[in-house]
N, CA, C and O atoms as a MOPAC input file, in Angstrom:
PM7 MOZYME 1SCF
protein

 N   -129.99400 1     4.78800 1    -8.84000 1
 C   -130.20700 1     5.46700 1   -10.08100 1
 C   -130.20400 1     4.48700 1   -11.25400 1
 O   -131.14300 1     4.51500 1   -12.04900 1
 N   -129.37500 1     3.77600 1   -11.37500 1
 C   -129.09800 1     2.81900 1   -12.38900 1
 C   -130.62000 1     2.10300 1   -12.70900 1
 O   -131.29500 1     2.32000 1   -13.71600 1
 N   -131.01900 1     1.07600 1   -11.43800 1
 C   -132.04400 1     0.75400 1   -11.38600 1
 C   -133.54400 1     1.30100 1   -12.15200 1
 O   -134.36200 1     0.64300 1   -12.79600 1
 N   -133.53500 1     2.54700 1   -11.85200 1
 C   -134.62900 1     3.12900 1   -12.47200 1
 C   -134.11700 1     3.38500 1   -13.51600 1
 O   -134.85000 1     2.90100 1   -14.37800 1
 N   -133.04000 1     4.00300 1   -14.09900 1
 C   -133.09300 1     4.00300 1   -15.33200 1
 C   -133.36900 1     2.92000 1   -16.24500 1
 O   -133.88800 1     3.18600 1   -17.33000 1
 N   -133.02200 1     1.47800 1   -15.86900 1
 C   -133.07100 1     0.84200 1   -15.86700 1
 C   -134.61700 1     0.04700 1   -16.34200 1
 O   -134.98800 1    -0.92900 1   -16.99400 1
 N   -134.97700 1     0.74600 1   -15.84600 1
 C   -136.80400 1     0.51200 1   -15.81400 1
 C   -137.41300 1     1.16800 1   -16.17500 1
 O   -138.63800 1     1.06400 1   -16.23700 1
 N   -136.41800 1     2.49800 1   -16.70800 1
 C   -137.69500 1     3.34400 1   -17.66500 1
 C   -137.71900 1     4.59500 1   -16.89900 1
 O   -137.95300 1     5.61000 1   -17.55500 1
 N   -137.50800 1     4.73100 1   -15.53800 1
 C   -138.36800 1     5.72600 1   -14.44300 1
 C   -137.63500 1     7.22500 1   -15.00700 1
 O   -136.77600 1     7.45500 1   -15.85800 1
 N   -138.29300 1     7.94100 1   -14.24300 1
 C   -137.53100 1     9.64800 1   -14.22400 1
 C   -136.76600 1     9.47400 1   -12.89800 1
 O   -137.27700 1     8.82400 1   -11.98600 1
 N   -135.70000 1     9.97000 1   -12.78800 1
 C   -134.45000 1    10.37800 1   -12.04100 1
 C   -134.85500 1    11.80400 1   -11.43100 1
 O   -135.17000 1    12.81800 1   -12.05400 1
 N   -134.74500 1    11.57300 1    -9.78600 1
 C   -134.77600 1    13.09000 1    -9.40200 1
 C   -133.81000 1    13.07500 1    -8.35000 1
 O   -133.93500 1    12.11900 1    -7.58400 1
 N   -132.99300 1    13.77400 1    -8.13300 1
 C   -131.61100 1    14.09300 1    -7.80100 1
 C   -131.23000 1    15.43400 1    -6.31000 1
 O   -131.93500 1    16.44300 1    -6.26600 1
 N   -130.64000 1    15.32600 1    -5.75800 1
 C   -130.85300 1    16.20500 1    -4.66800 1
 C   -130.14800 1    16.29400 1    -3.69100 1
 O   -129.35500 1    15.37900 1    -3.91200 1
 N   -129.84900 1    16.73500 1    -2.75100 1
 C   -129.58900 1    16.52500 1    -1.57200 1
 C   -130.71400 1    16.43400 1    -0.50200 1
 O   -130.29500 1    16.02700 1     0.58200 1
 N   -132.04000 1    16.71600 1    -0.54700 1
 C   -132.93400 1    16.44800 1    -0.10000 1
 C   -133.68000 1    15.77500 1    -0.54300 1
 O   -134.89900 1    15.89800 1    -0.42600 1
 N   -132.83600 1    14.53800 1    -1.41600 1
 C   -133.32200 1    13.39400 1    -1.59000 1
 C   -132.75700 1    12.60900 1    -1.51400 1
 O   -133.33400 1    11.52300 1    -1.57700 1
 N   -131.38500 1    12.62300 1    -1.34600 1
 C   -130.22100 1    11.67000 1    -0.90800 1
 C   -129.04700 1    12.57100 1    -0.74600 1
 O   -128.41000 1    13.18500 1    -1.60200 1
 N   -128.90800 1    12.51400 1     0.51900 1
 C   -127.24600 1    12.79300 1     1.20300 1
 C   -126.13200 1    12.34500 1     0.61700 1
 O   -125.34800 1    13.27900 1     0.44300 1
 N   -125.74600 1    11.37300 1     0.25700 1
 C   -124.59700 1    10.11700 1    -0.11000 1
 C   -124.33800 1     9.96000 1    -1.54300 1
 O   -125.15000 1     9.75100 1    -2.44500 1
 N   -122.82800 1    10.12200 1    -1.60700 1
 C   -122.44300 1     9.45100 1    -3.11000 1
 C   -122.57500 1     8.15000 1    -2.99000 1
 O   -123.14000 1     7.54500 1    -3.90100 1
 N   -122.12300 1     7.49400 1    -1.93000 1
 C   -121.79100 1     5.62200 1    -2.10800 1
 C   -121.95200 1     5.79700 1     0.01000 1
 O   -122.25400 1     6.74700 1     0.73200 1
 N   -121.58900 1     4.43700 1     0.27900 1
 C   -121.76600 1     4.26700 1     1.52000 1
 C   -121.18400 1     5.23600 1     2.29800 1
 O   -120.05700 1     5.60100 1     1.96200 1
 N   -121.79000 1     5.83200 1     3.44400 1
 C   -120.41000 1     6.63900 1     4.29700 1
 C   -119.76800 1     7.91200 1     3.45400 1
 O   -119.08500 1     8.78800 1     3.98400 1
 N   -120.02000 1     7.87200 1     2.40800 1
 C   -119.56900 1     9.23200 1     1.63400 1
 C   -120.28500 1    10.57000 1     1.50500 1
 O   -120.87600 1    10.66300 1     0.42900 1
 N   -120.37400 1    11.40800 1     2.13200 1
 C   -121.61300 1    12.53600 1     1.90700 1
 C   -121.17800 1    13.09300 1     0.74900 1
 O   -119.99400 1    13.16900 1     0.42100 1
 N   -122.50400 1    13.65400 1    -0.14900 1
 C   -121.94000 1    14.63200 1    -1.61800 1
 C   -121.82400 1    15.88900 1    -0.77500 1
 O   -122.14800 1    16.26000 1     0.35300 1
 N   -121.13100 1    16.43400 1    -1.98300 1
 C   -120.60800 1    17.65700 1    -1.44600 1
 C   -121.49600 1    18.47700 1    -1.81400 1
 O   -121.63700 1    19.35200 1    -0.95900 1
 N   -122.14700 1    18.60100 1    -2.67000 1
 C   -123.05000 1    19.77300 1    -3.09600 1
 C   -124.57400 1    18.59600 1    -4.52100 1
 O   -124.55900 1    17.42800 1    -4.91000 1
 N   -125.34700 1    19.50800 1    -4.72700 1
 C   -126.32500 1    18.69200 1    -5.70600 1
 C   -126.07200 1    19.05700 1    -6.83100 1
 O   -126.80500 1    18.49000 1    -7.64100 1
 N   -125.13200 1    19.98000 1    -7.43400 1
 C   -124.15900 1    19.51200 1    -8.62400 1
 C   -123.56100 1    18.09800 1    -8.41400 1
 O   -123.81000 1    17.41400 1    -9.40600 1
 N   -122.88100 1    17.43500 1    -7.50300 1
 C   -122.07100 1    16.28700 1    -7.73900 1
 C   -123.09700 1    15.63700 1    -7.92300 1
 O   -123.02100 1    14.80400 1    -8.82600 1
 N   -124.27200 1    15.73400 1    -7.25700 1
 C   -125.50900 1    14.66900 1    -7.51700 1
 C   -126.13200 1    14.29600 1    -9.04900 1
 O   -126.44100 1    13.25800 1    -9.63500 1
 N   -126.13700 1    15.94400 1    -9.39900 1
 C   -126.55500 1    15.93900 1   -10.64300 1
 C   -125.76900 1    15.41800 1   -11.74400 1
 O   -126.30700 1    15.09400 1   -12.80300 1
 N   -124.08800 1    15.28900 1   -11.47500 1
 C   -123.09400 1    15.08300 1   -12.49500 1
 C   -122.88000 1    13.87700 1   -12.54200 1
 O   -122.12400 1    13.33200 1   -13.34600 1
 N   -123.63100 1    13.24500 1   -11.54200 1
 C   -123.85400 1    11.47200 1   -11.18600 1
 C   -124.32000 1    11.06500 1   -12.10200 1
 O   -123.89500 1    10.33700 1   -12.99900 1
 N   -125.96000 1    11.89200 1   -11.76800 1
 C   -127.17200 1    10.98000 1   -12.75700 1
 C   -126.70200 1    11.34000 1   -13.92500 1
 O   -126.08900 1    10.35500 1   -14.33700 1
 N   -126.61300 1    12.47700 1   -14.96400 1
 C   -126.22200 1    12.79800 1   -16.14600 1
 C   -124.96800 1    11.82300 1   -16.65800 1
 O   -124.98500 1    11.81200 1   -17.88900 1
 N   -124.15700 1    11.20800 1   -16.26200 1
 C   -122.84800 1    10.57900 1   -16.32600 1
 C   -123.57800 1     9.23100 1   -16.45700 1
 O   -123.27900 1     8.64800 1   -17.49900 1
 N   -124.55300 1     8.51300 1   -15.58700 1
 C   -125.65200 1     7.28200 1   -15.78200 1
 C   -125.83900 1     7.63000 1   -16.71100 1
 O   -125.19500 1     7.21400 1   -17.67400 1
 N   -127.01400 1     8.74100 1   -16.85300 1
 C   -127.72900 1     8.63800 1   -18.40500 1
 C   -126.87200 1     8.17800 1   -19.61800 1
 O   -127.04400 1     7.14200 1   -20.26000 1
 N   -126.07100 1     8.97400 1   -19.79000 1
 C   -125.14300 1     9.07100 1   -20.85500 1
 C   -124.45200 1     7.90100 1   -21.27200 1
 O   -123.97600 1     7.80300 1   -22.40300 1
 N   -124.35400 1     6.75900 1   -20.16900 1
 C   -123.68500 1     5.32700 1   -20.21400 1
 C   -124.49800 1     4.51500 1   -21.28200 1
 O   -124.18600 1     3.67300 1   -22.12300 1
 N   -126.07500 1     5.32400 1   -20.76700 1
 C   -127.22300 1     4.20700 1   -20.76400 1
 C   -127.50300 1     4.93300 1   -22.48600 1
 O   -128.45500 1     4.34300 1   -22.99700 1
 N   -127.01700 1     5.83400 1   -23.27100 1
 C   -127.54200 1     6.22200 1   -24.58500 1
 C   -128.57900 1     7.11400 1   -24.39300 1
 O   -129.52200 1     7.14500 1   -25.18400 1
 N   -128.47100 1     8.29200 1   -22.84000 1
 C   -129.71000 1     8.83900 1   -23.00900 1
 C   -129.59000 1    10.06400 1   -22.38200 1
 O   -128.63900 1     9.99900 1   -21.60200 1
 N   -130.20300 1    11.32900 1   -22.36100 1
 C   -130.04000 1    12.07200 1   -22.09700 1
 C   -131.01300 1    12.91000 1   -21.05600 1
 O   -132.20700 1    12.66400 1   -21.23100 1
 N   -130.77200 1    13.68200 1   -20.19700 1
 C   -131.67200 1    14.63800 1   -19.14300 1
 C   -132.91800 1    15.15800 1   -20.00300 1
 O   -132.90100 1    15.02700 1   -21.22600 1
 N   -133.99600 1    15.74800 1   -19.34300 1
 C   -135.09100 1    16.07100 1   -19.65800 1
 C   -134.51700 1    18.09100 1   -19.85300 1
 O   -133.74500 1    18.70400 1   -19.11600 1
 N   -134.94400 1    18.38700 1   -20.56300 1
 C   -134.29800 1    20.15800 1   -20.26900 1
 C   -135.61000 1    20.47100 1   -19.31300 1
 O   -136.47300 1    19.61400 1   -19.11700 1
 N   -135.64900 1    21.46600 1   -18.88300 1
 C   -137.08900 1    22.40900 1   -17.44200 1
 C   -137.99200 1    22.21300 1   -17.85400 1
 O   -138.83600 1    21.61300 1   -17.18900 1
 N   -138.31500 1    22.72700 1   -19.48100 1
 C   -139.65500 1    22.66300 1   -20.41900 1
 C   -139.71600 1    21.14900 1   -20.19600 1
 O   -140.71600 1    20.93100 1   -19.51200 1
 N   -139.18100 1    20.20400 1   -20.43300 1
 C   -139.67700 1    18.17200 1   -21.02700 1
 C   -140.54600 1    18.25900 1   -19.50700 1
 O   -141.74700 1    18.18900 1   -19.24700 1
 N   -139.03000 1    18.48800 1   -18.45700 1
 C   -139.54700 1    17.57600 1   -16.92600 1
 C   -140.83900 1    18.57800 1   -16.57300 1
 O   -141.78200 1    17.86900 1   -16.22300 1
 N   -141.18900 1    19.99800 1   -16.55200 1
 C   -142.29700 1    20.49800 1   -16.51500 1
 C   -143.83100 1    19.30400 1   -17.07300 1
 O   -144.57900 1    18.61200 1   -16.38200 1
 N   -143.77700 1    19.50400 1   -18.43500 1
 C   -144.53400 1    18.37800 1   -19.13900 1
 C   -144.52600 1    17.19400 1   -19.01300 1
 O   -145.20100 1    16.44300 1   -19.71800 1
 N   -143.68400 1    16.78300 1   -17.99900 1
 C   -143.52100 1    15.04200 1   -17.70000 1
 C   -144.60000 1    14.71600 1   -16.86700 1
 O   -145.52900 1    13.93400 1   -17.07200 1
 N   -144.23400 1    15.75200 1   -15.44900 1
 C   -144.69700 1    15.96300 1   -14.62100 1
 C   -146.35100 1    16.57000 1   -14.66900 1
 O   -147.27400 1    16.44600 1   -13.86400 1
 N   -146.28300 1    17.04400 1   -15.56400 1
 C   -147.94900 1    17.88300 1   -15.47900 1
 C   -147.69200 1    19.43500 1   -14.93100 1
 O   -148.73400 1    19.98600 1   -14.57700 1
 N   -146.68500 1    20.09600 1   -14.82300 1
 C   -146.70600 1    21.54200 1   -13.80900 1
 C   -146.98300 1    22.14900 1   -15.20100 1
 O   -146.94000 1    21.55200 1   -16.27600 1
 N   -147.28000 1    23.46100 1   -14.97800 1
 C   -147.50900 1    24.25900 1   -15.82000 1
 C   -146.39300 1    25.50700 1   -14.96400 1
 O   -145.91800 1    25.42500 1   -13.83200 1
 N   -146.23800 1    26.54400 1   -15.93000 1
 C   -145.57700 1    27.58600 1   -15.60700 1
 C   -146.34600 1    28.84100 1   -15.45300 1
 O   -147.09600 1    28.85500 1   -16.43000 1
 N   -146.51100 1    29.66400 1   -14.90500 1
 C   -147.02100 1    30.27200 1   -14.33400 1
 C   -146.40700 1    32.13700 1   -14.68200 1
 O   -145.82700 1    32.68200 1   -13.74300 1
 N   -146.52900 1    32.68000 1   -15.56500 1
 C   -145.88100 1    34.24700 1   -15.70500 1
 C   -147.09900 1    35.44100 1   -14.59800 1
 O   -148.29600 1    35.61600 1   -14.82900 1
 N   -146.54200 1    35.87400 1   -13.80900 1
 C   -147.41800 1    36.55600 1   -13.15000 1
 C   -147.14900 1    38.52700 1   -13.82600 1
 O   -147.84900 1    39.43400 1   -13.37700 1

């Protein structure tokens, strides 16, 4: 995580994107994952994207049926 922040990148967070807090450690849930990266950001002077930013980062559009 550091790394990419590091470099500018977007952060995506998960358990089906990483199992592990640190070596040998499984997270317990993708809140702890998420309370990771947000806790990085925040070191680094910066803050999460809210649904609407990362929507528009990404290119998705939303969809009301």
């Amino acid at each position: 995580m550091m790394a990419t922040i590091a470099m500018g990148g977007h952060l995506r967070v998960g358990l089906e994107d990483n199992l592990y807090m640190s070596r040998g450690v499984l997270a317990k849930s993708n809140a702890q994952l998420v309370e990771r990266a947000v806790k990085l950001l925040e070191i680094n002077g910066l803050e999460p994207a809210t649904p609407d930013e990362a929507r528009e980062i990404y290119g998705l559009t939303r969809k009301v049926f």
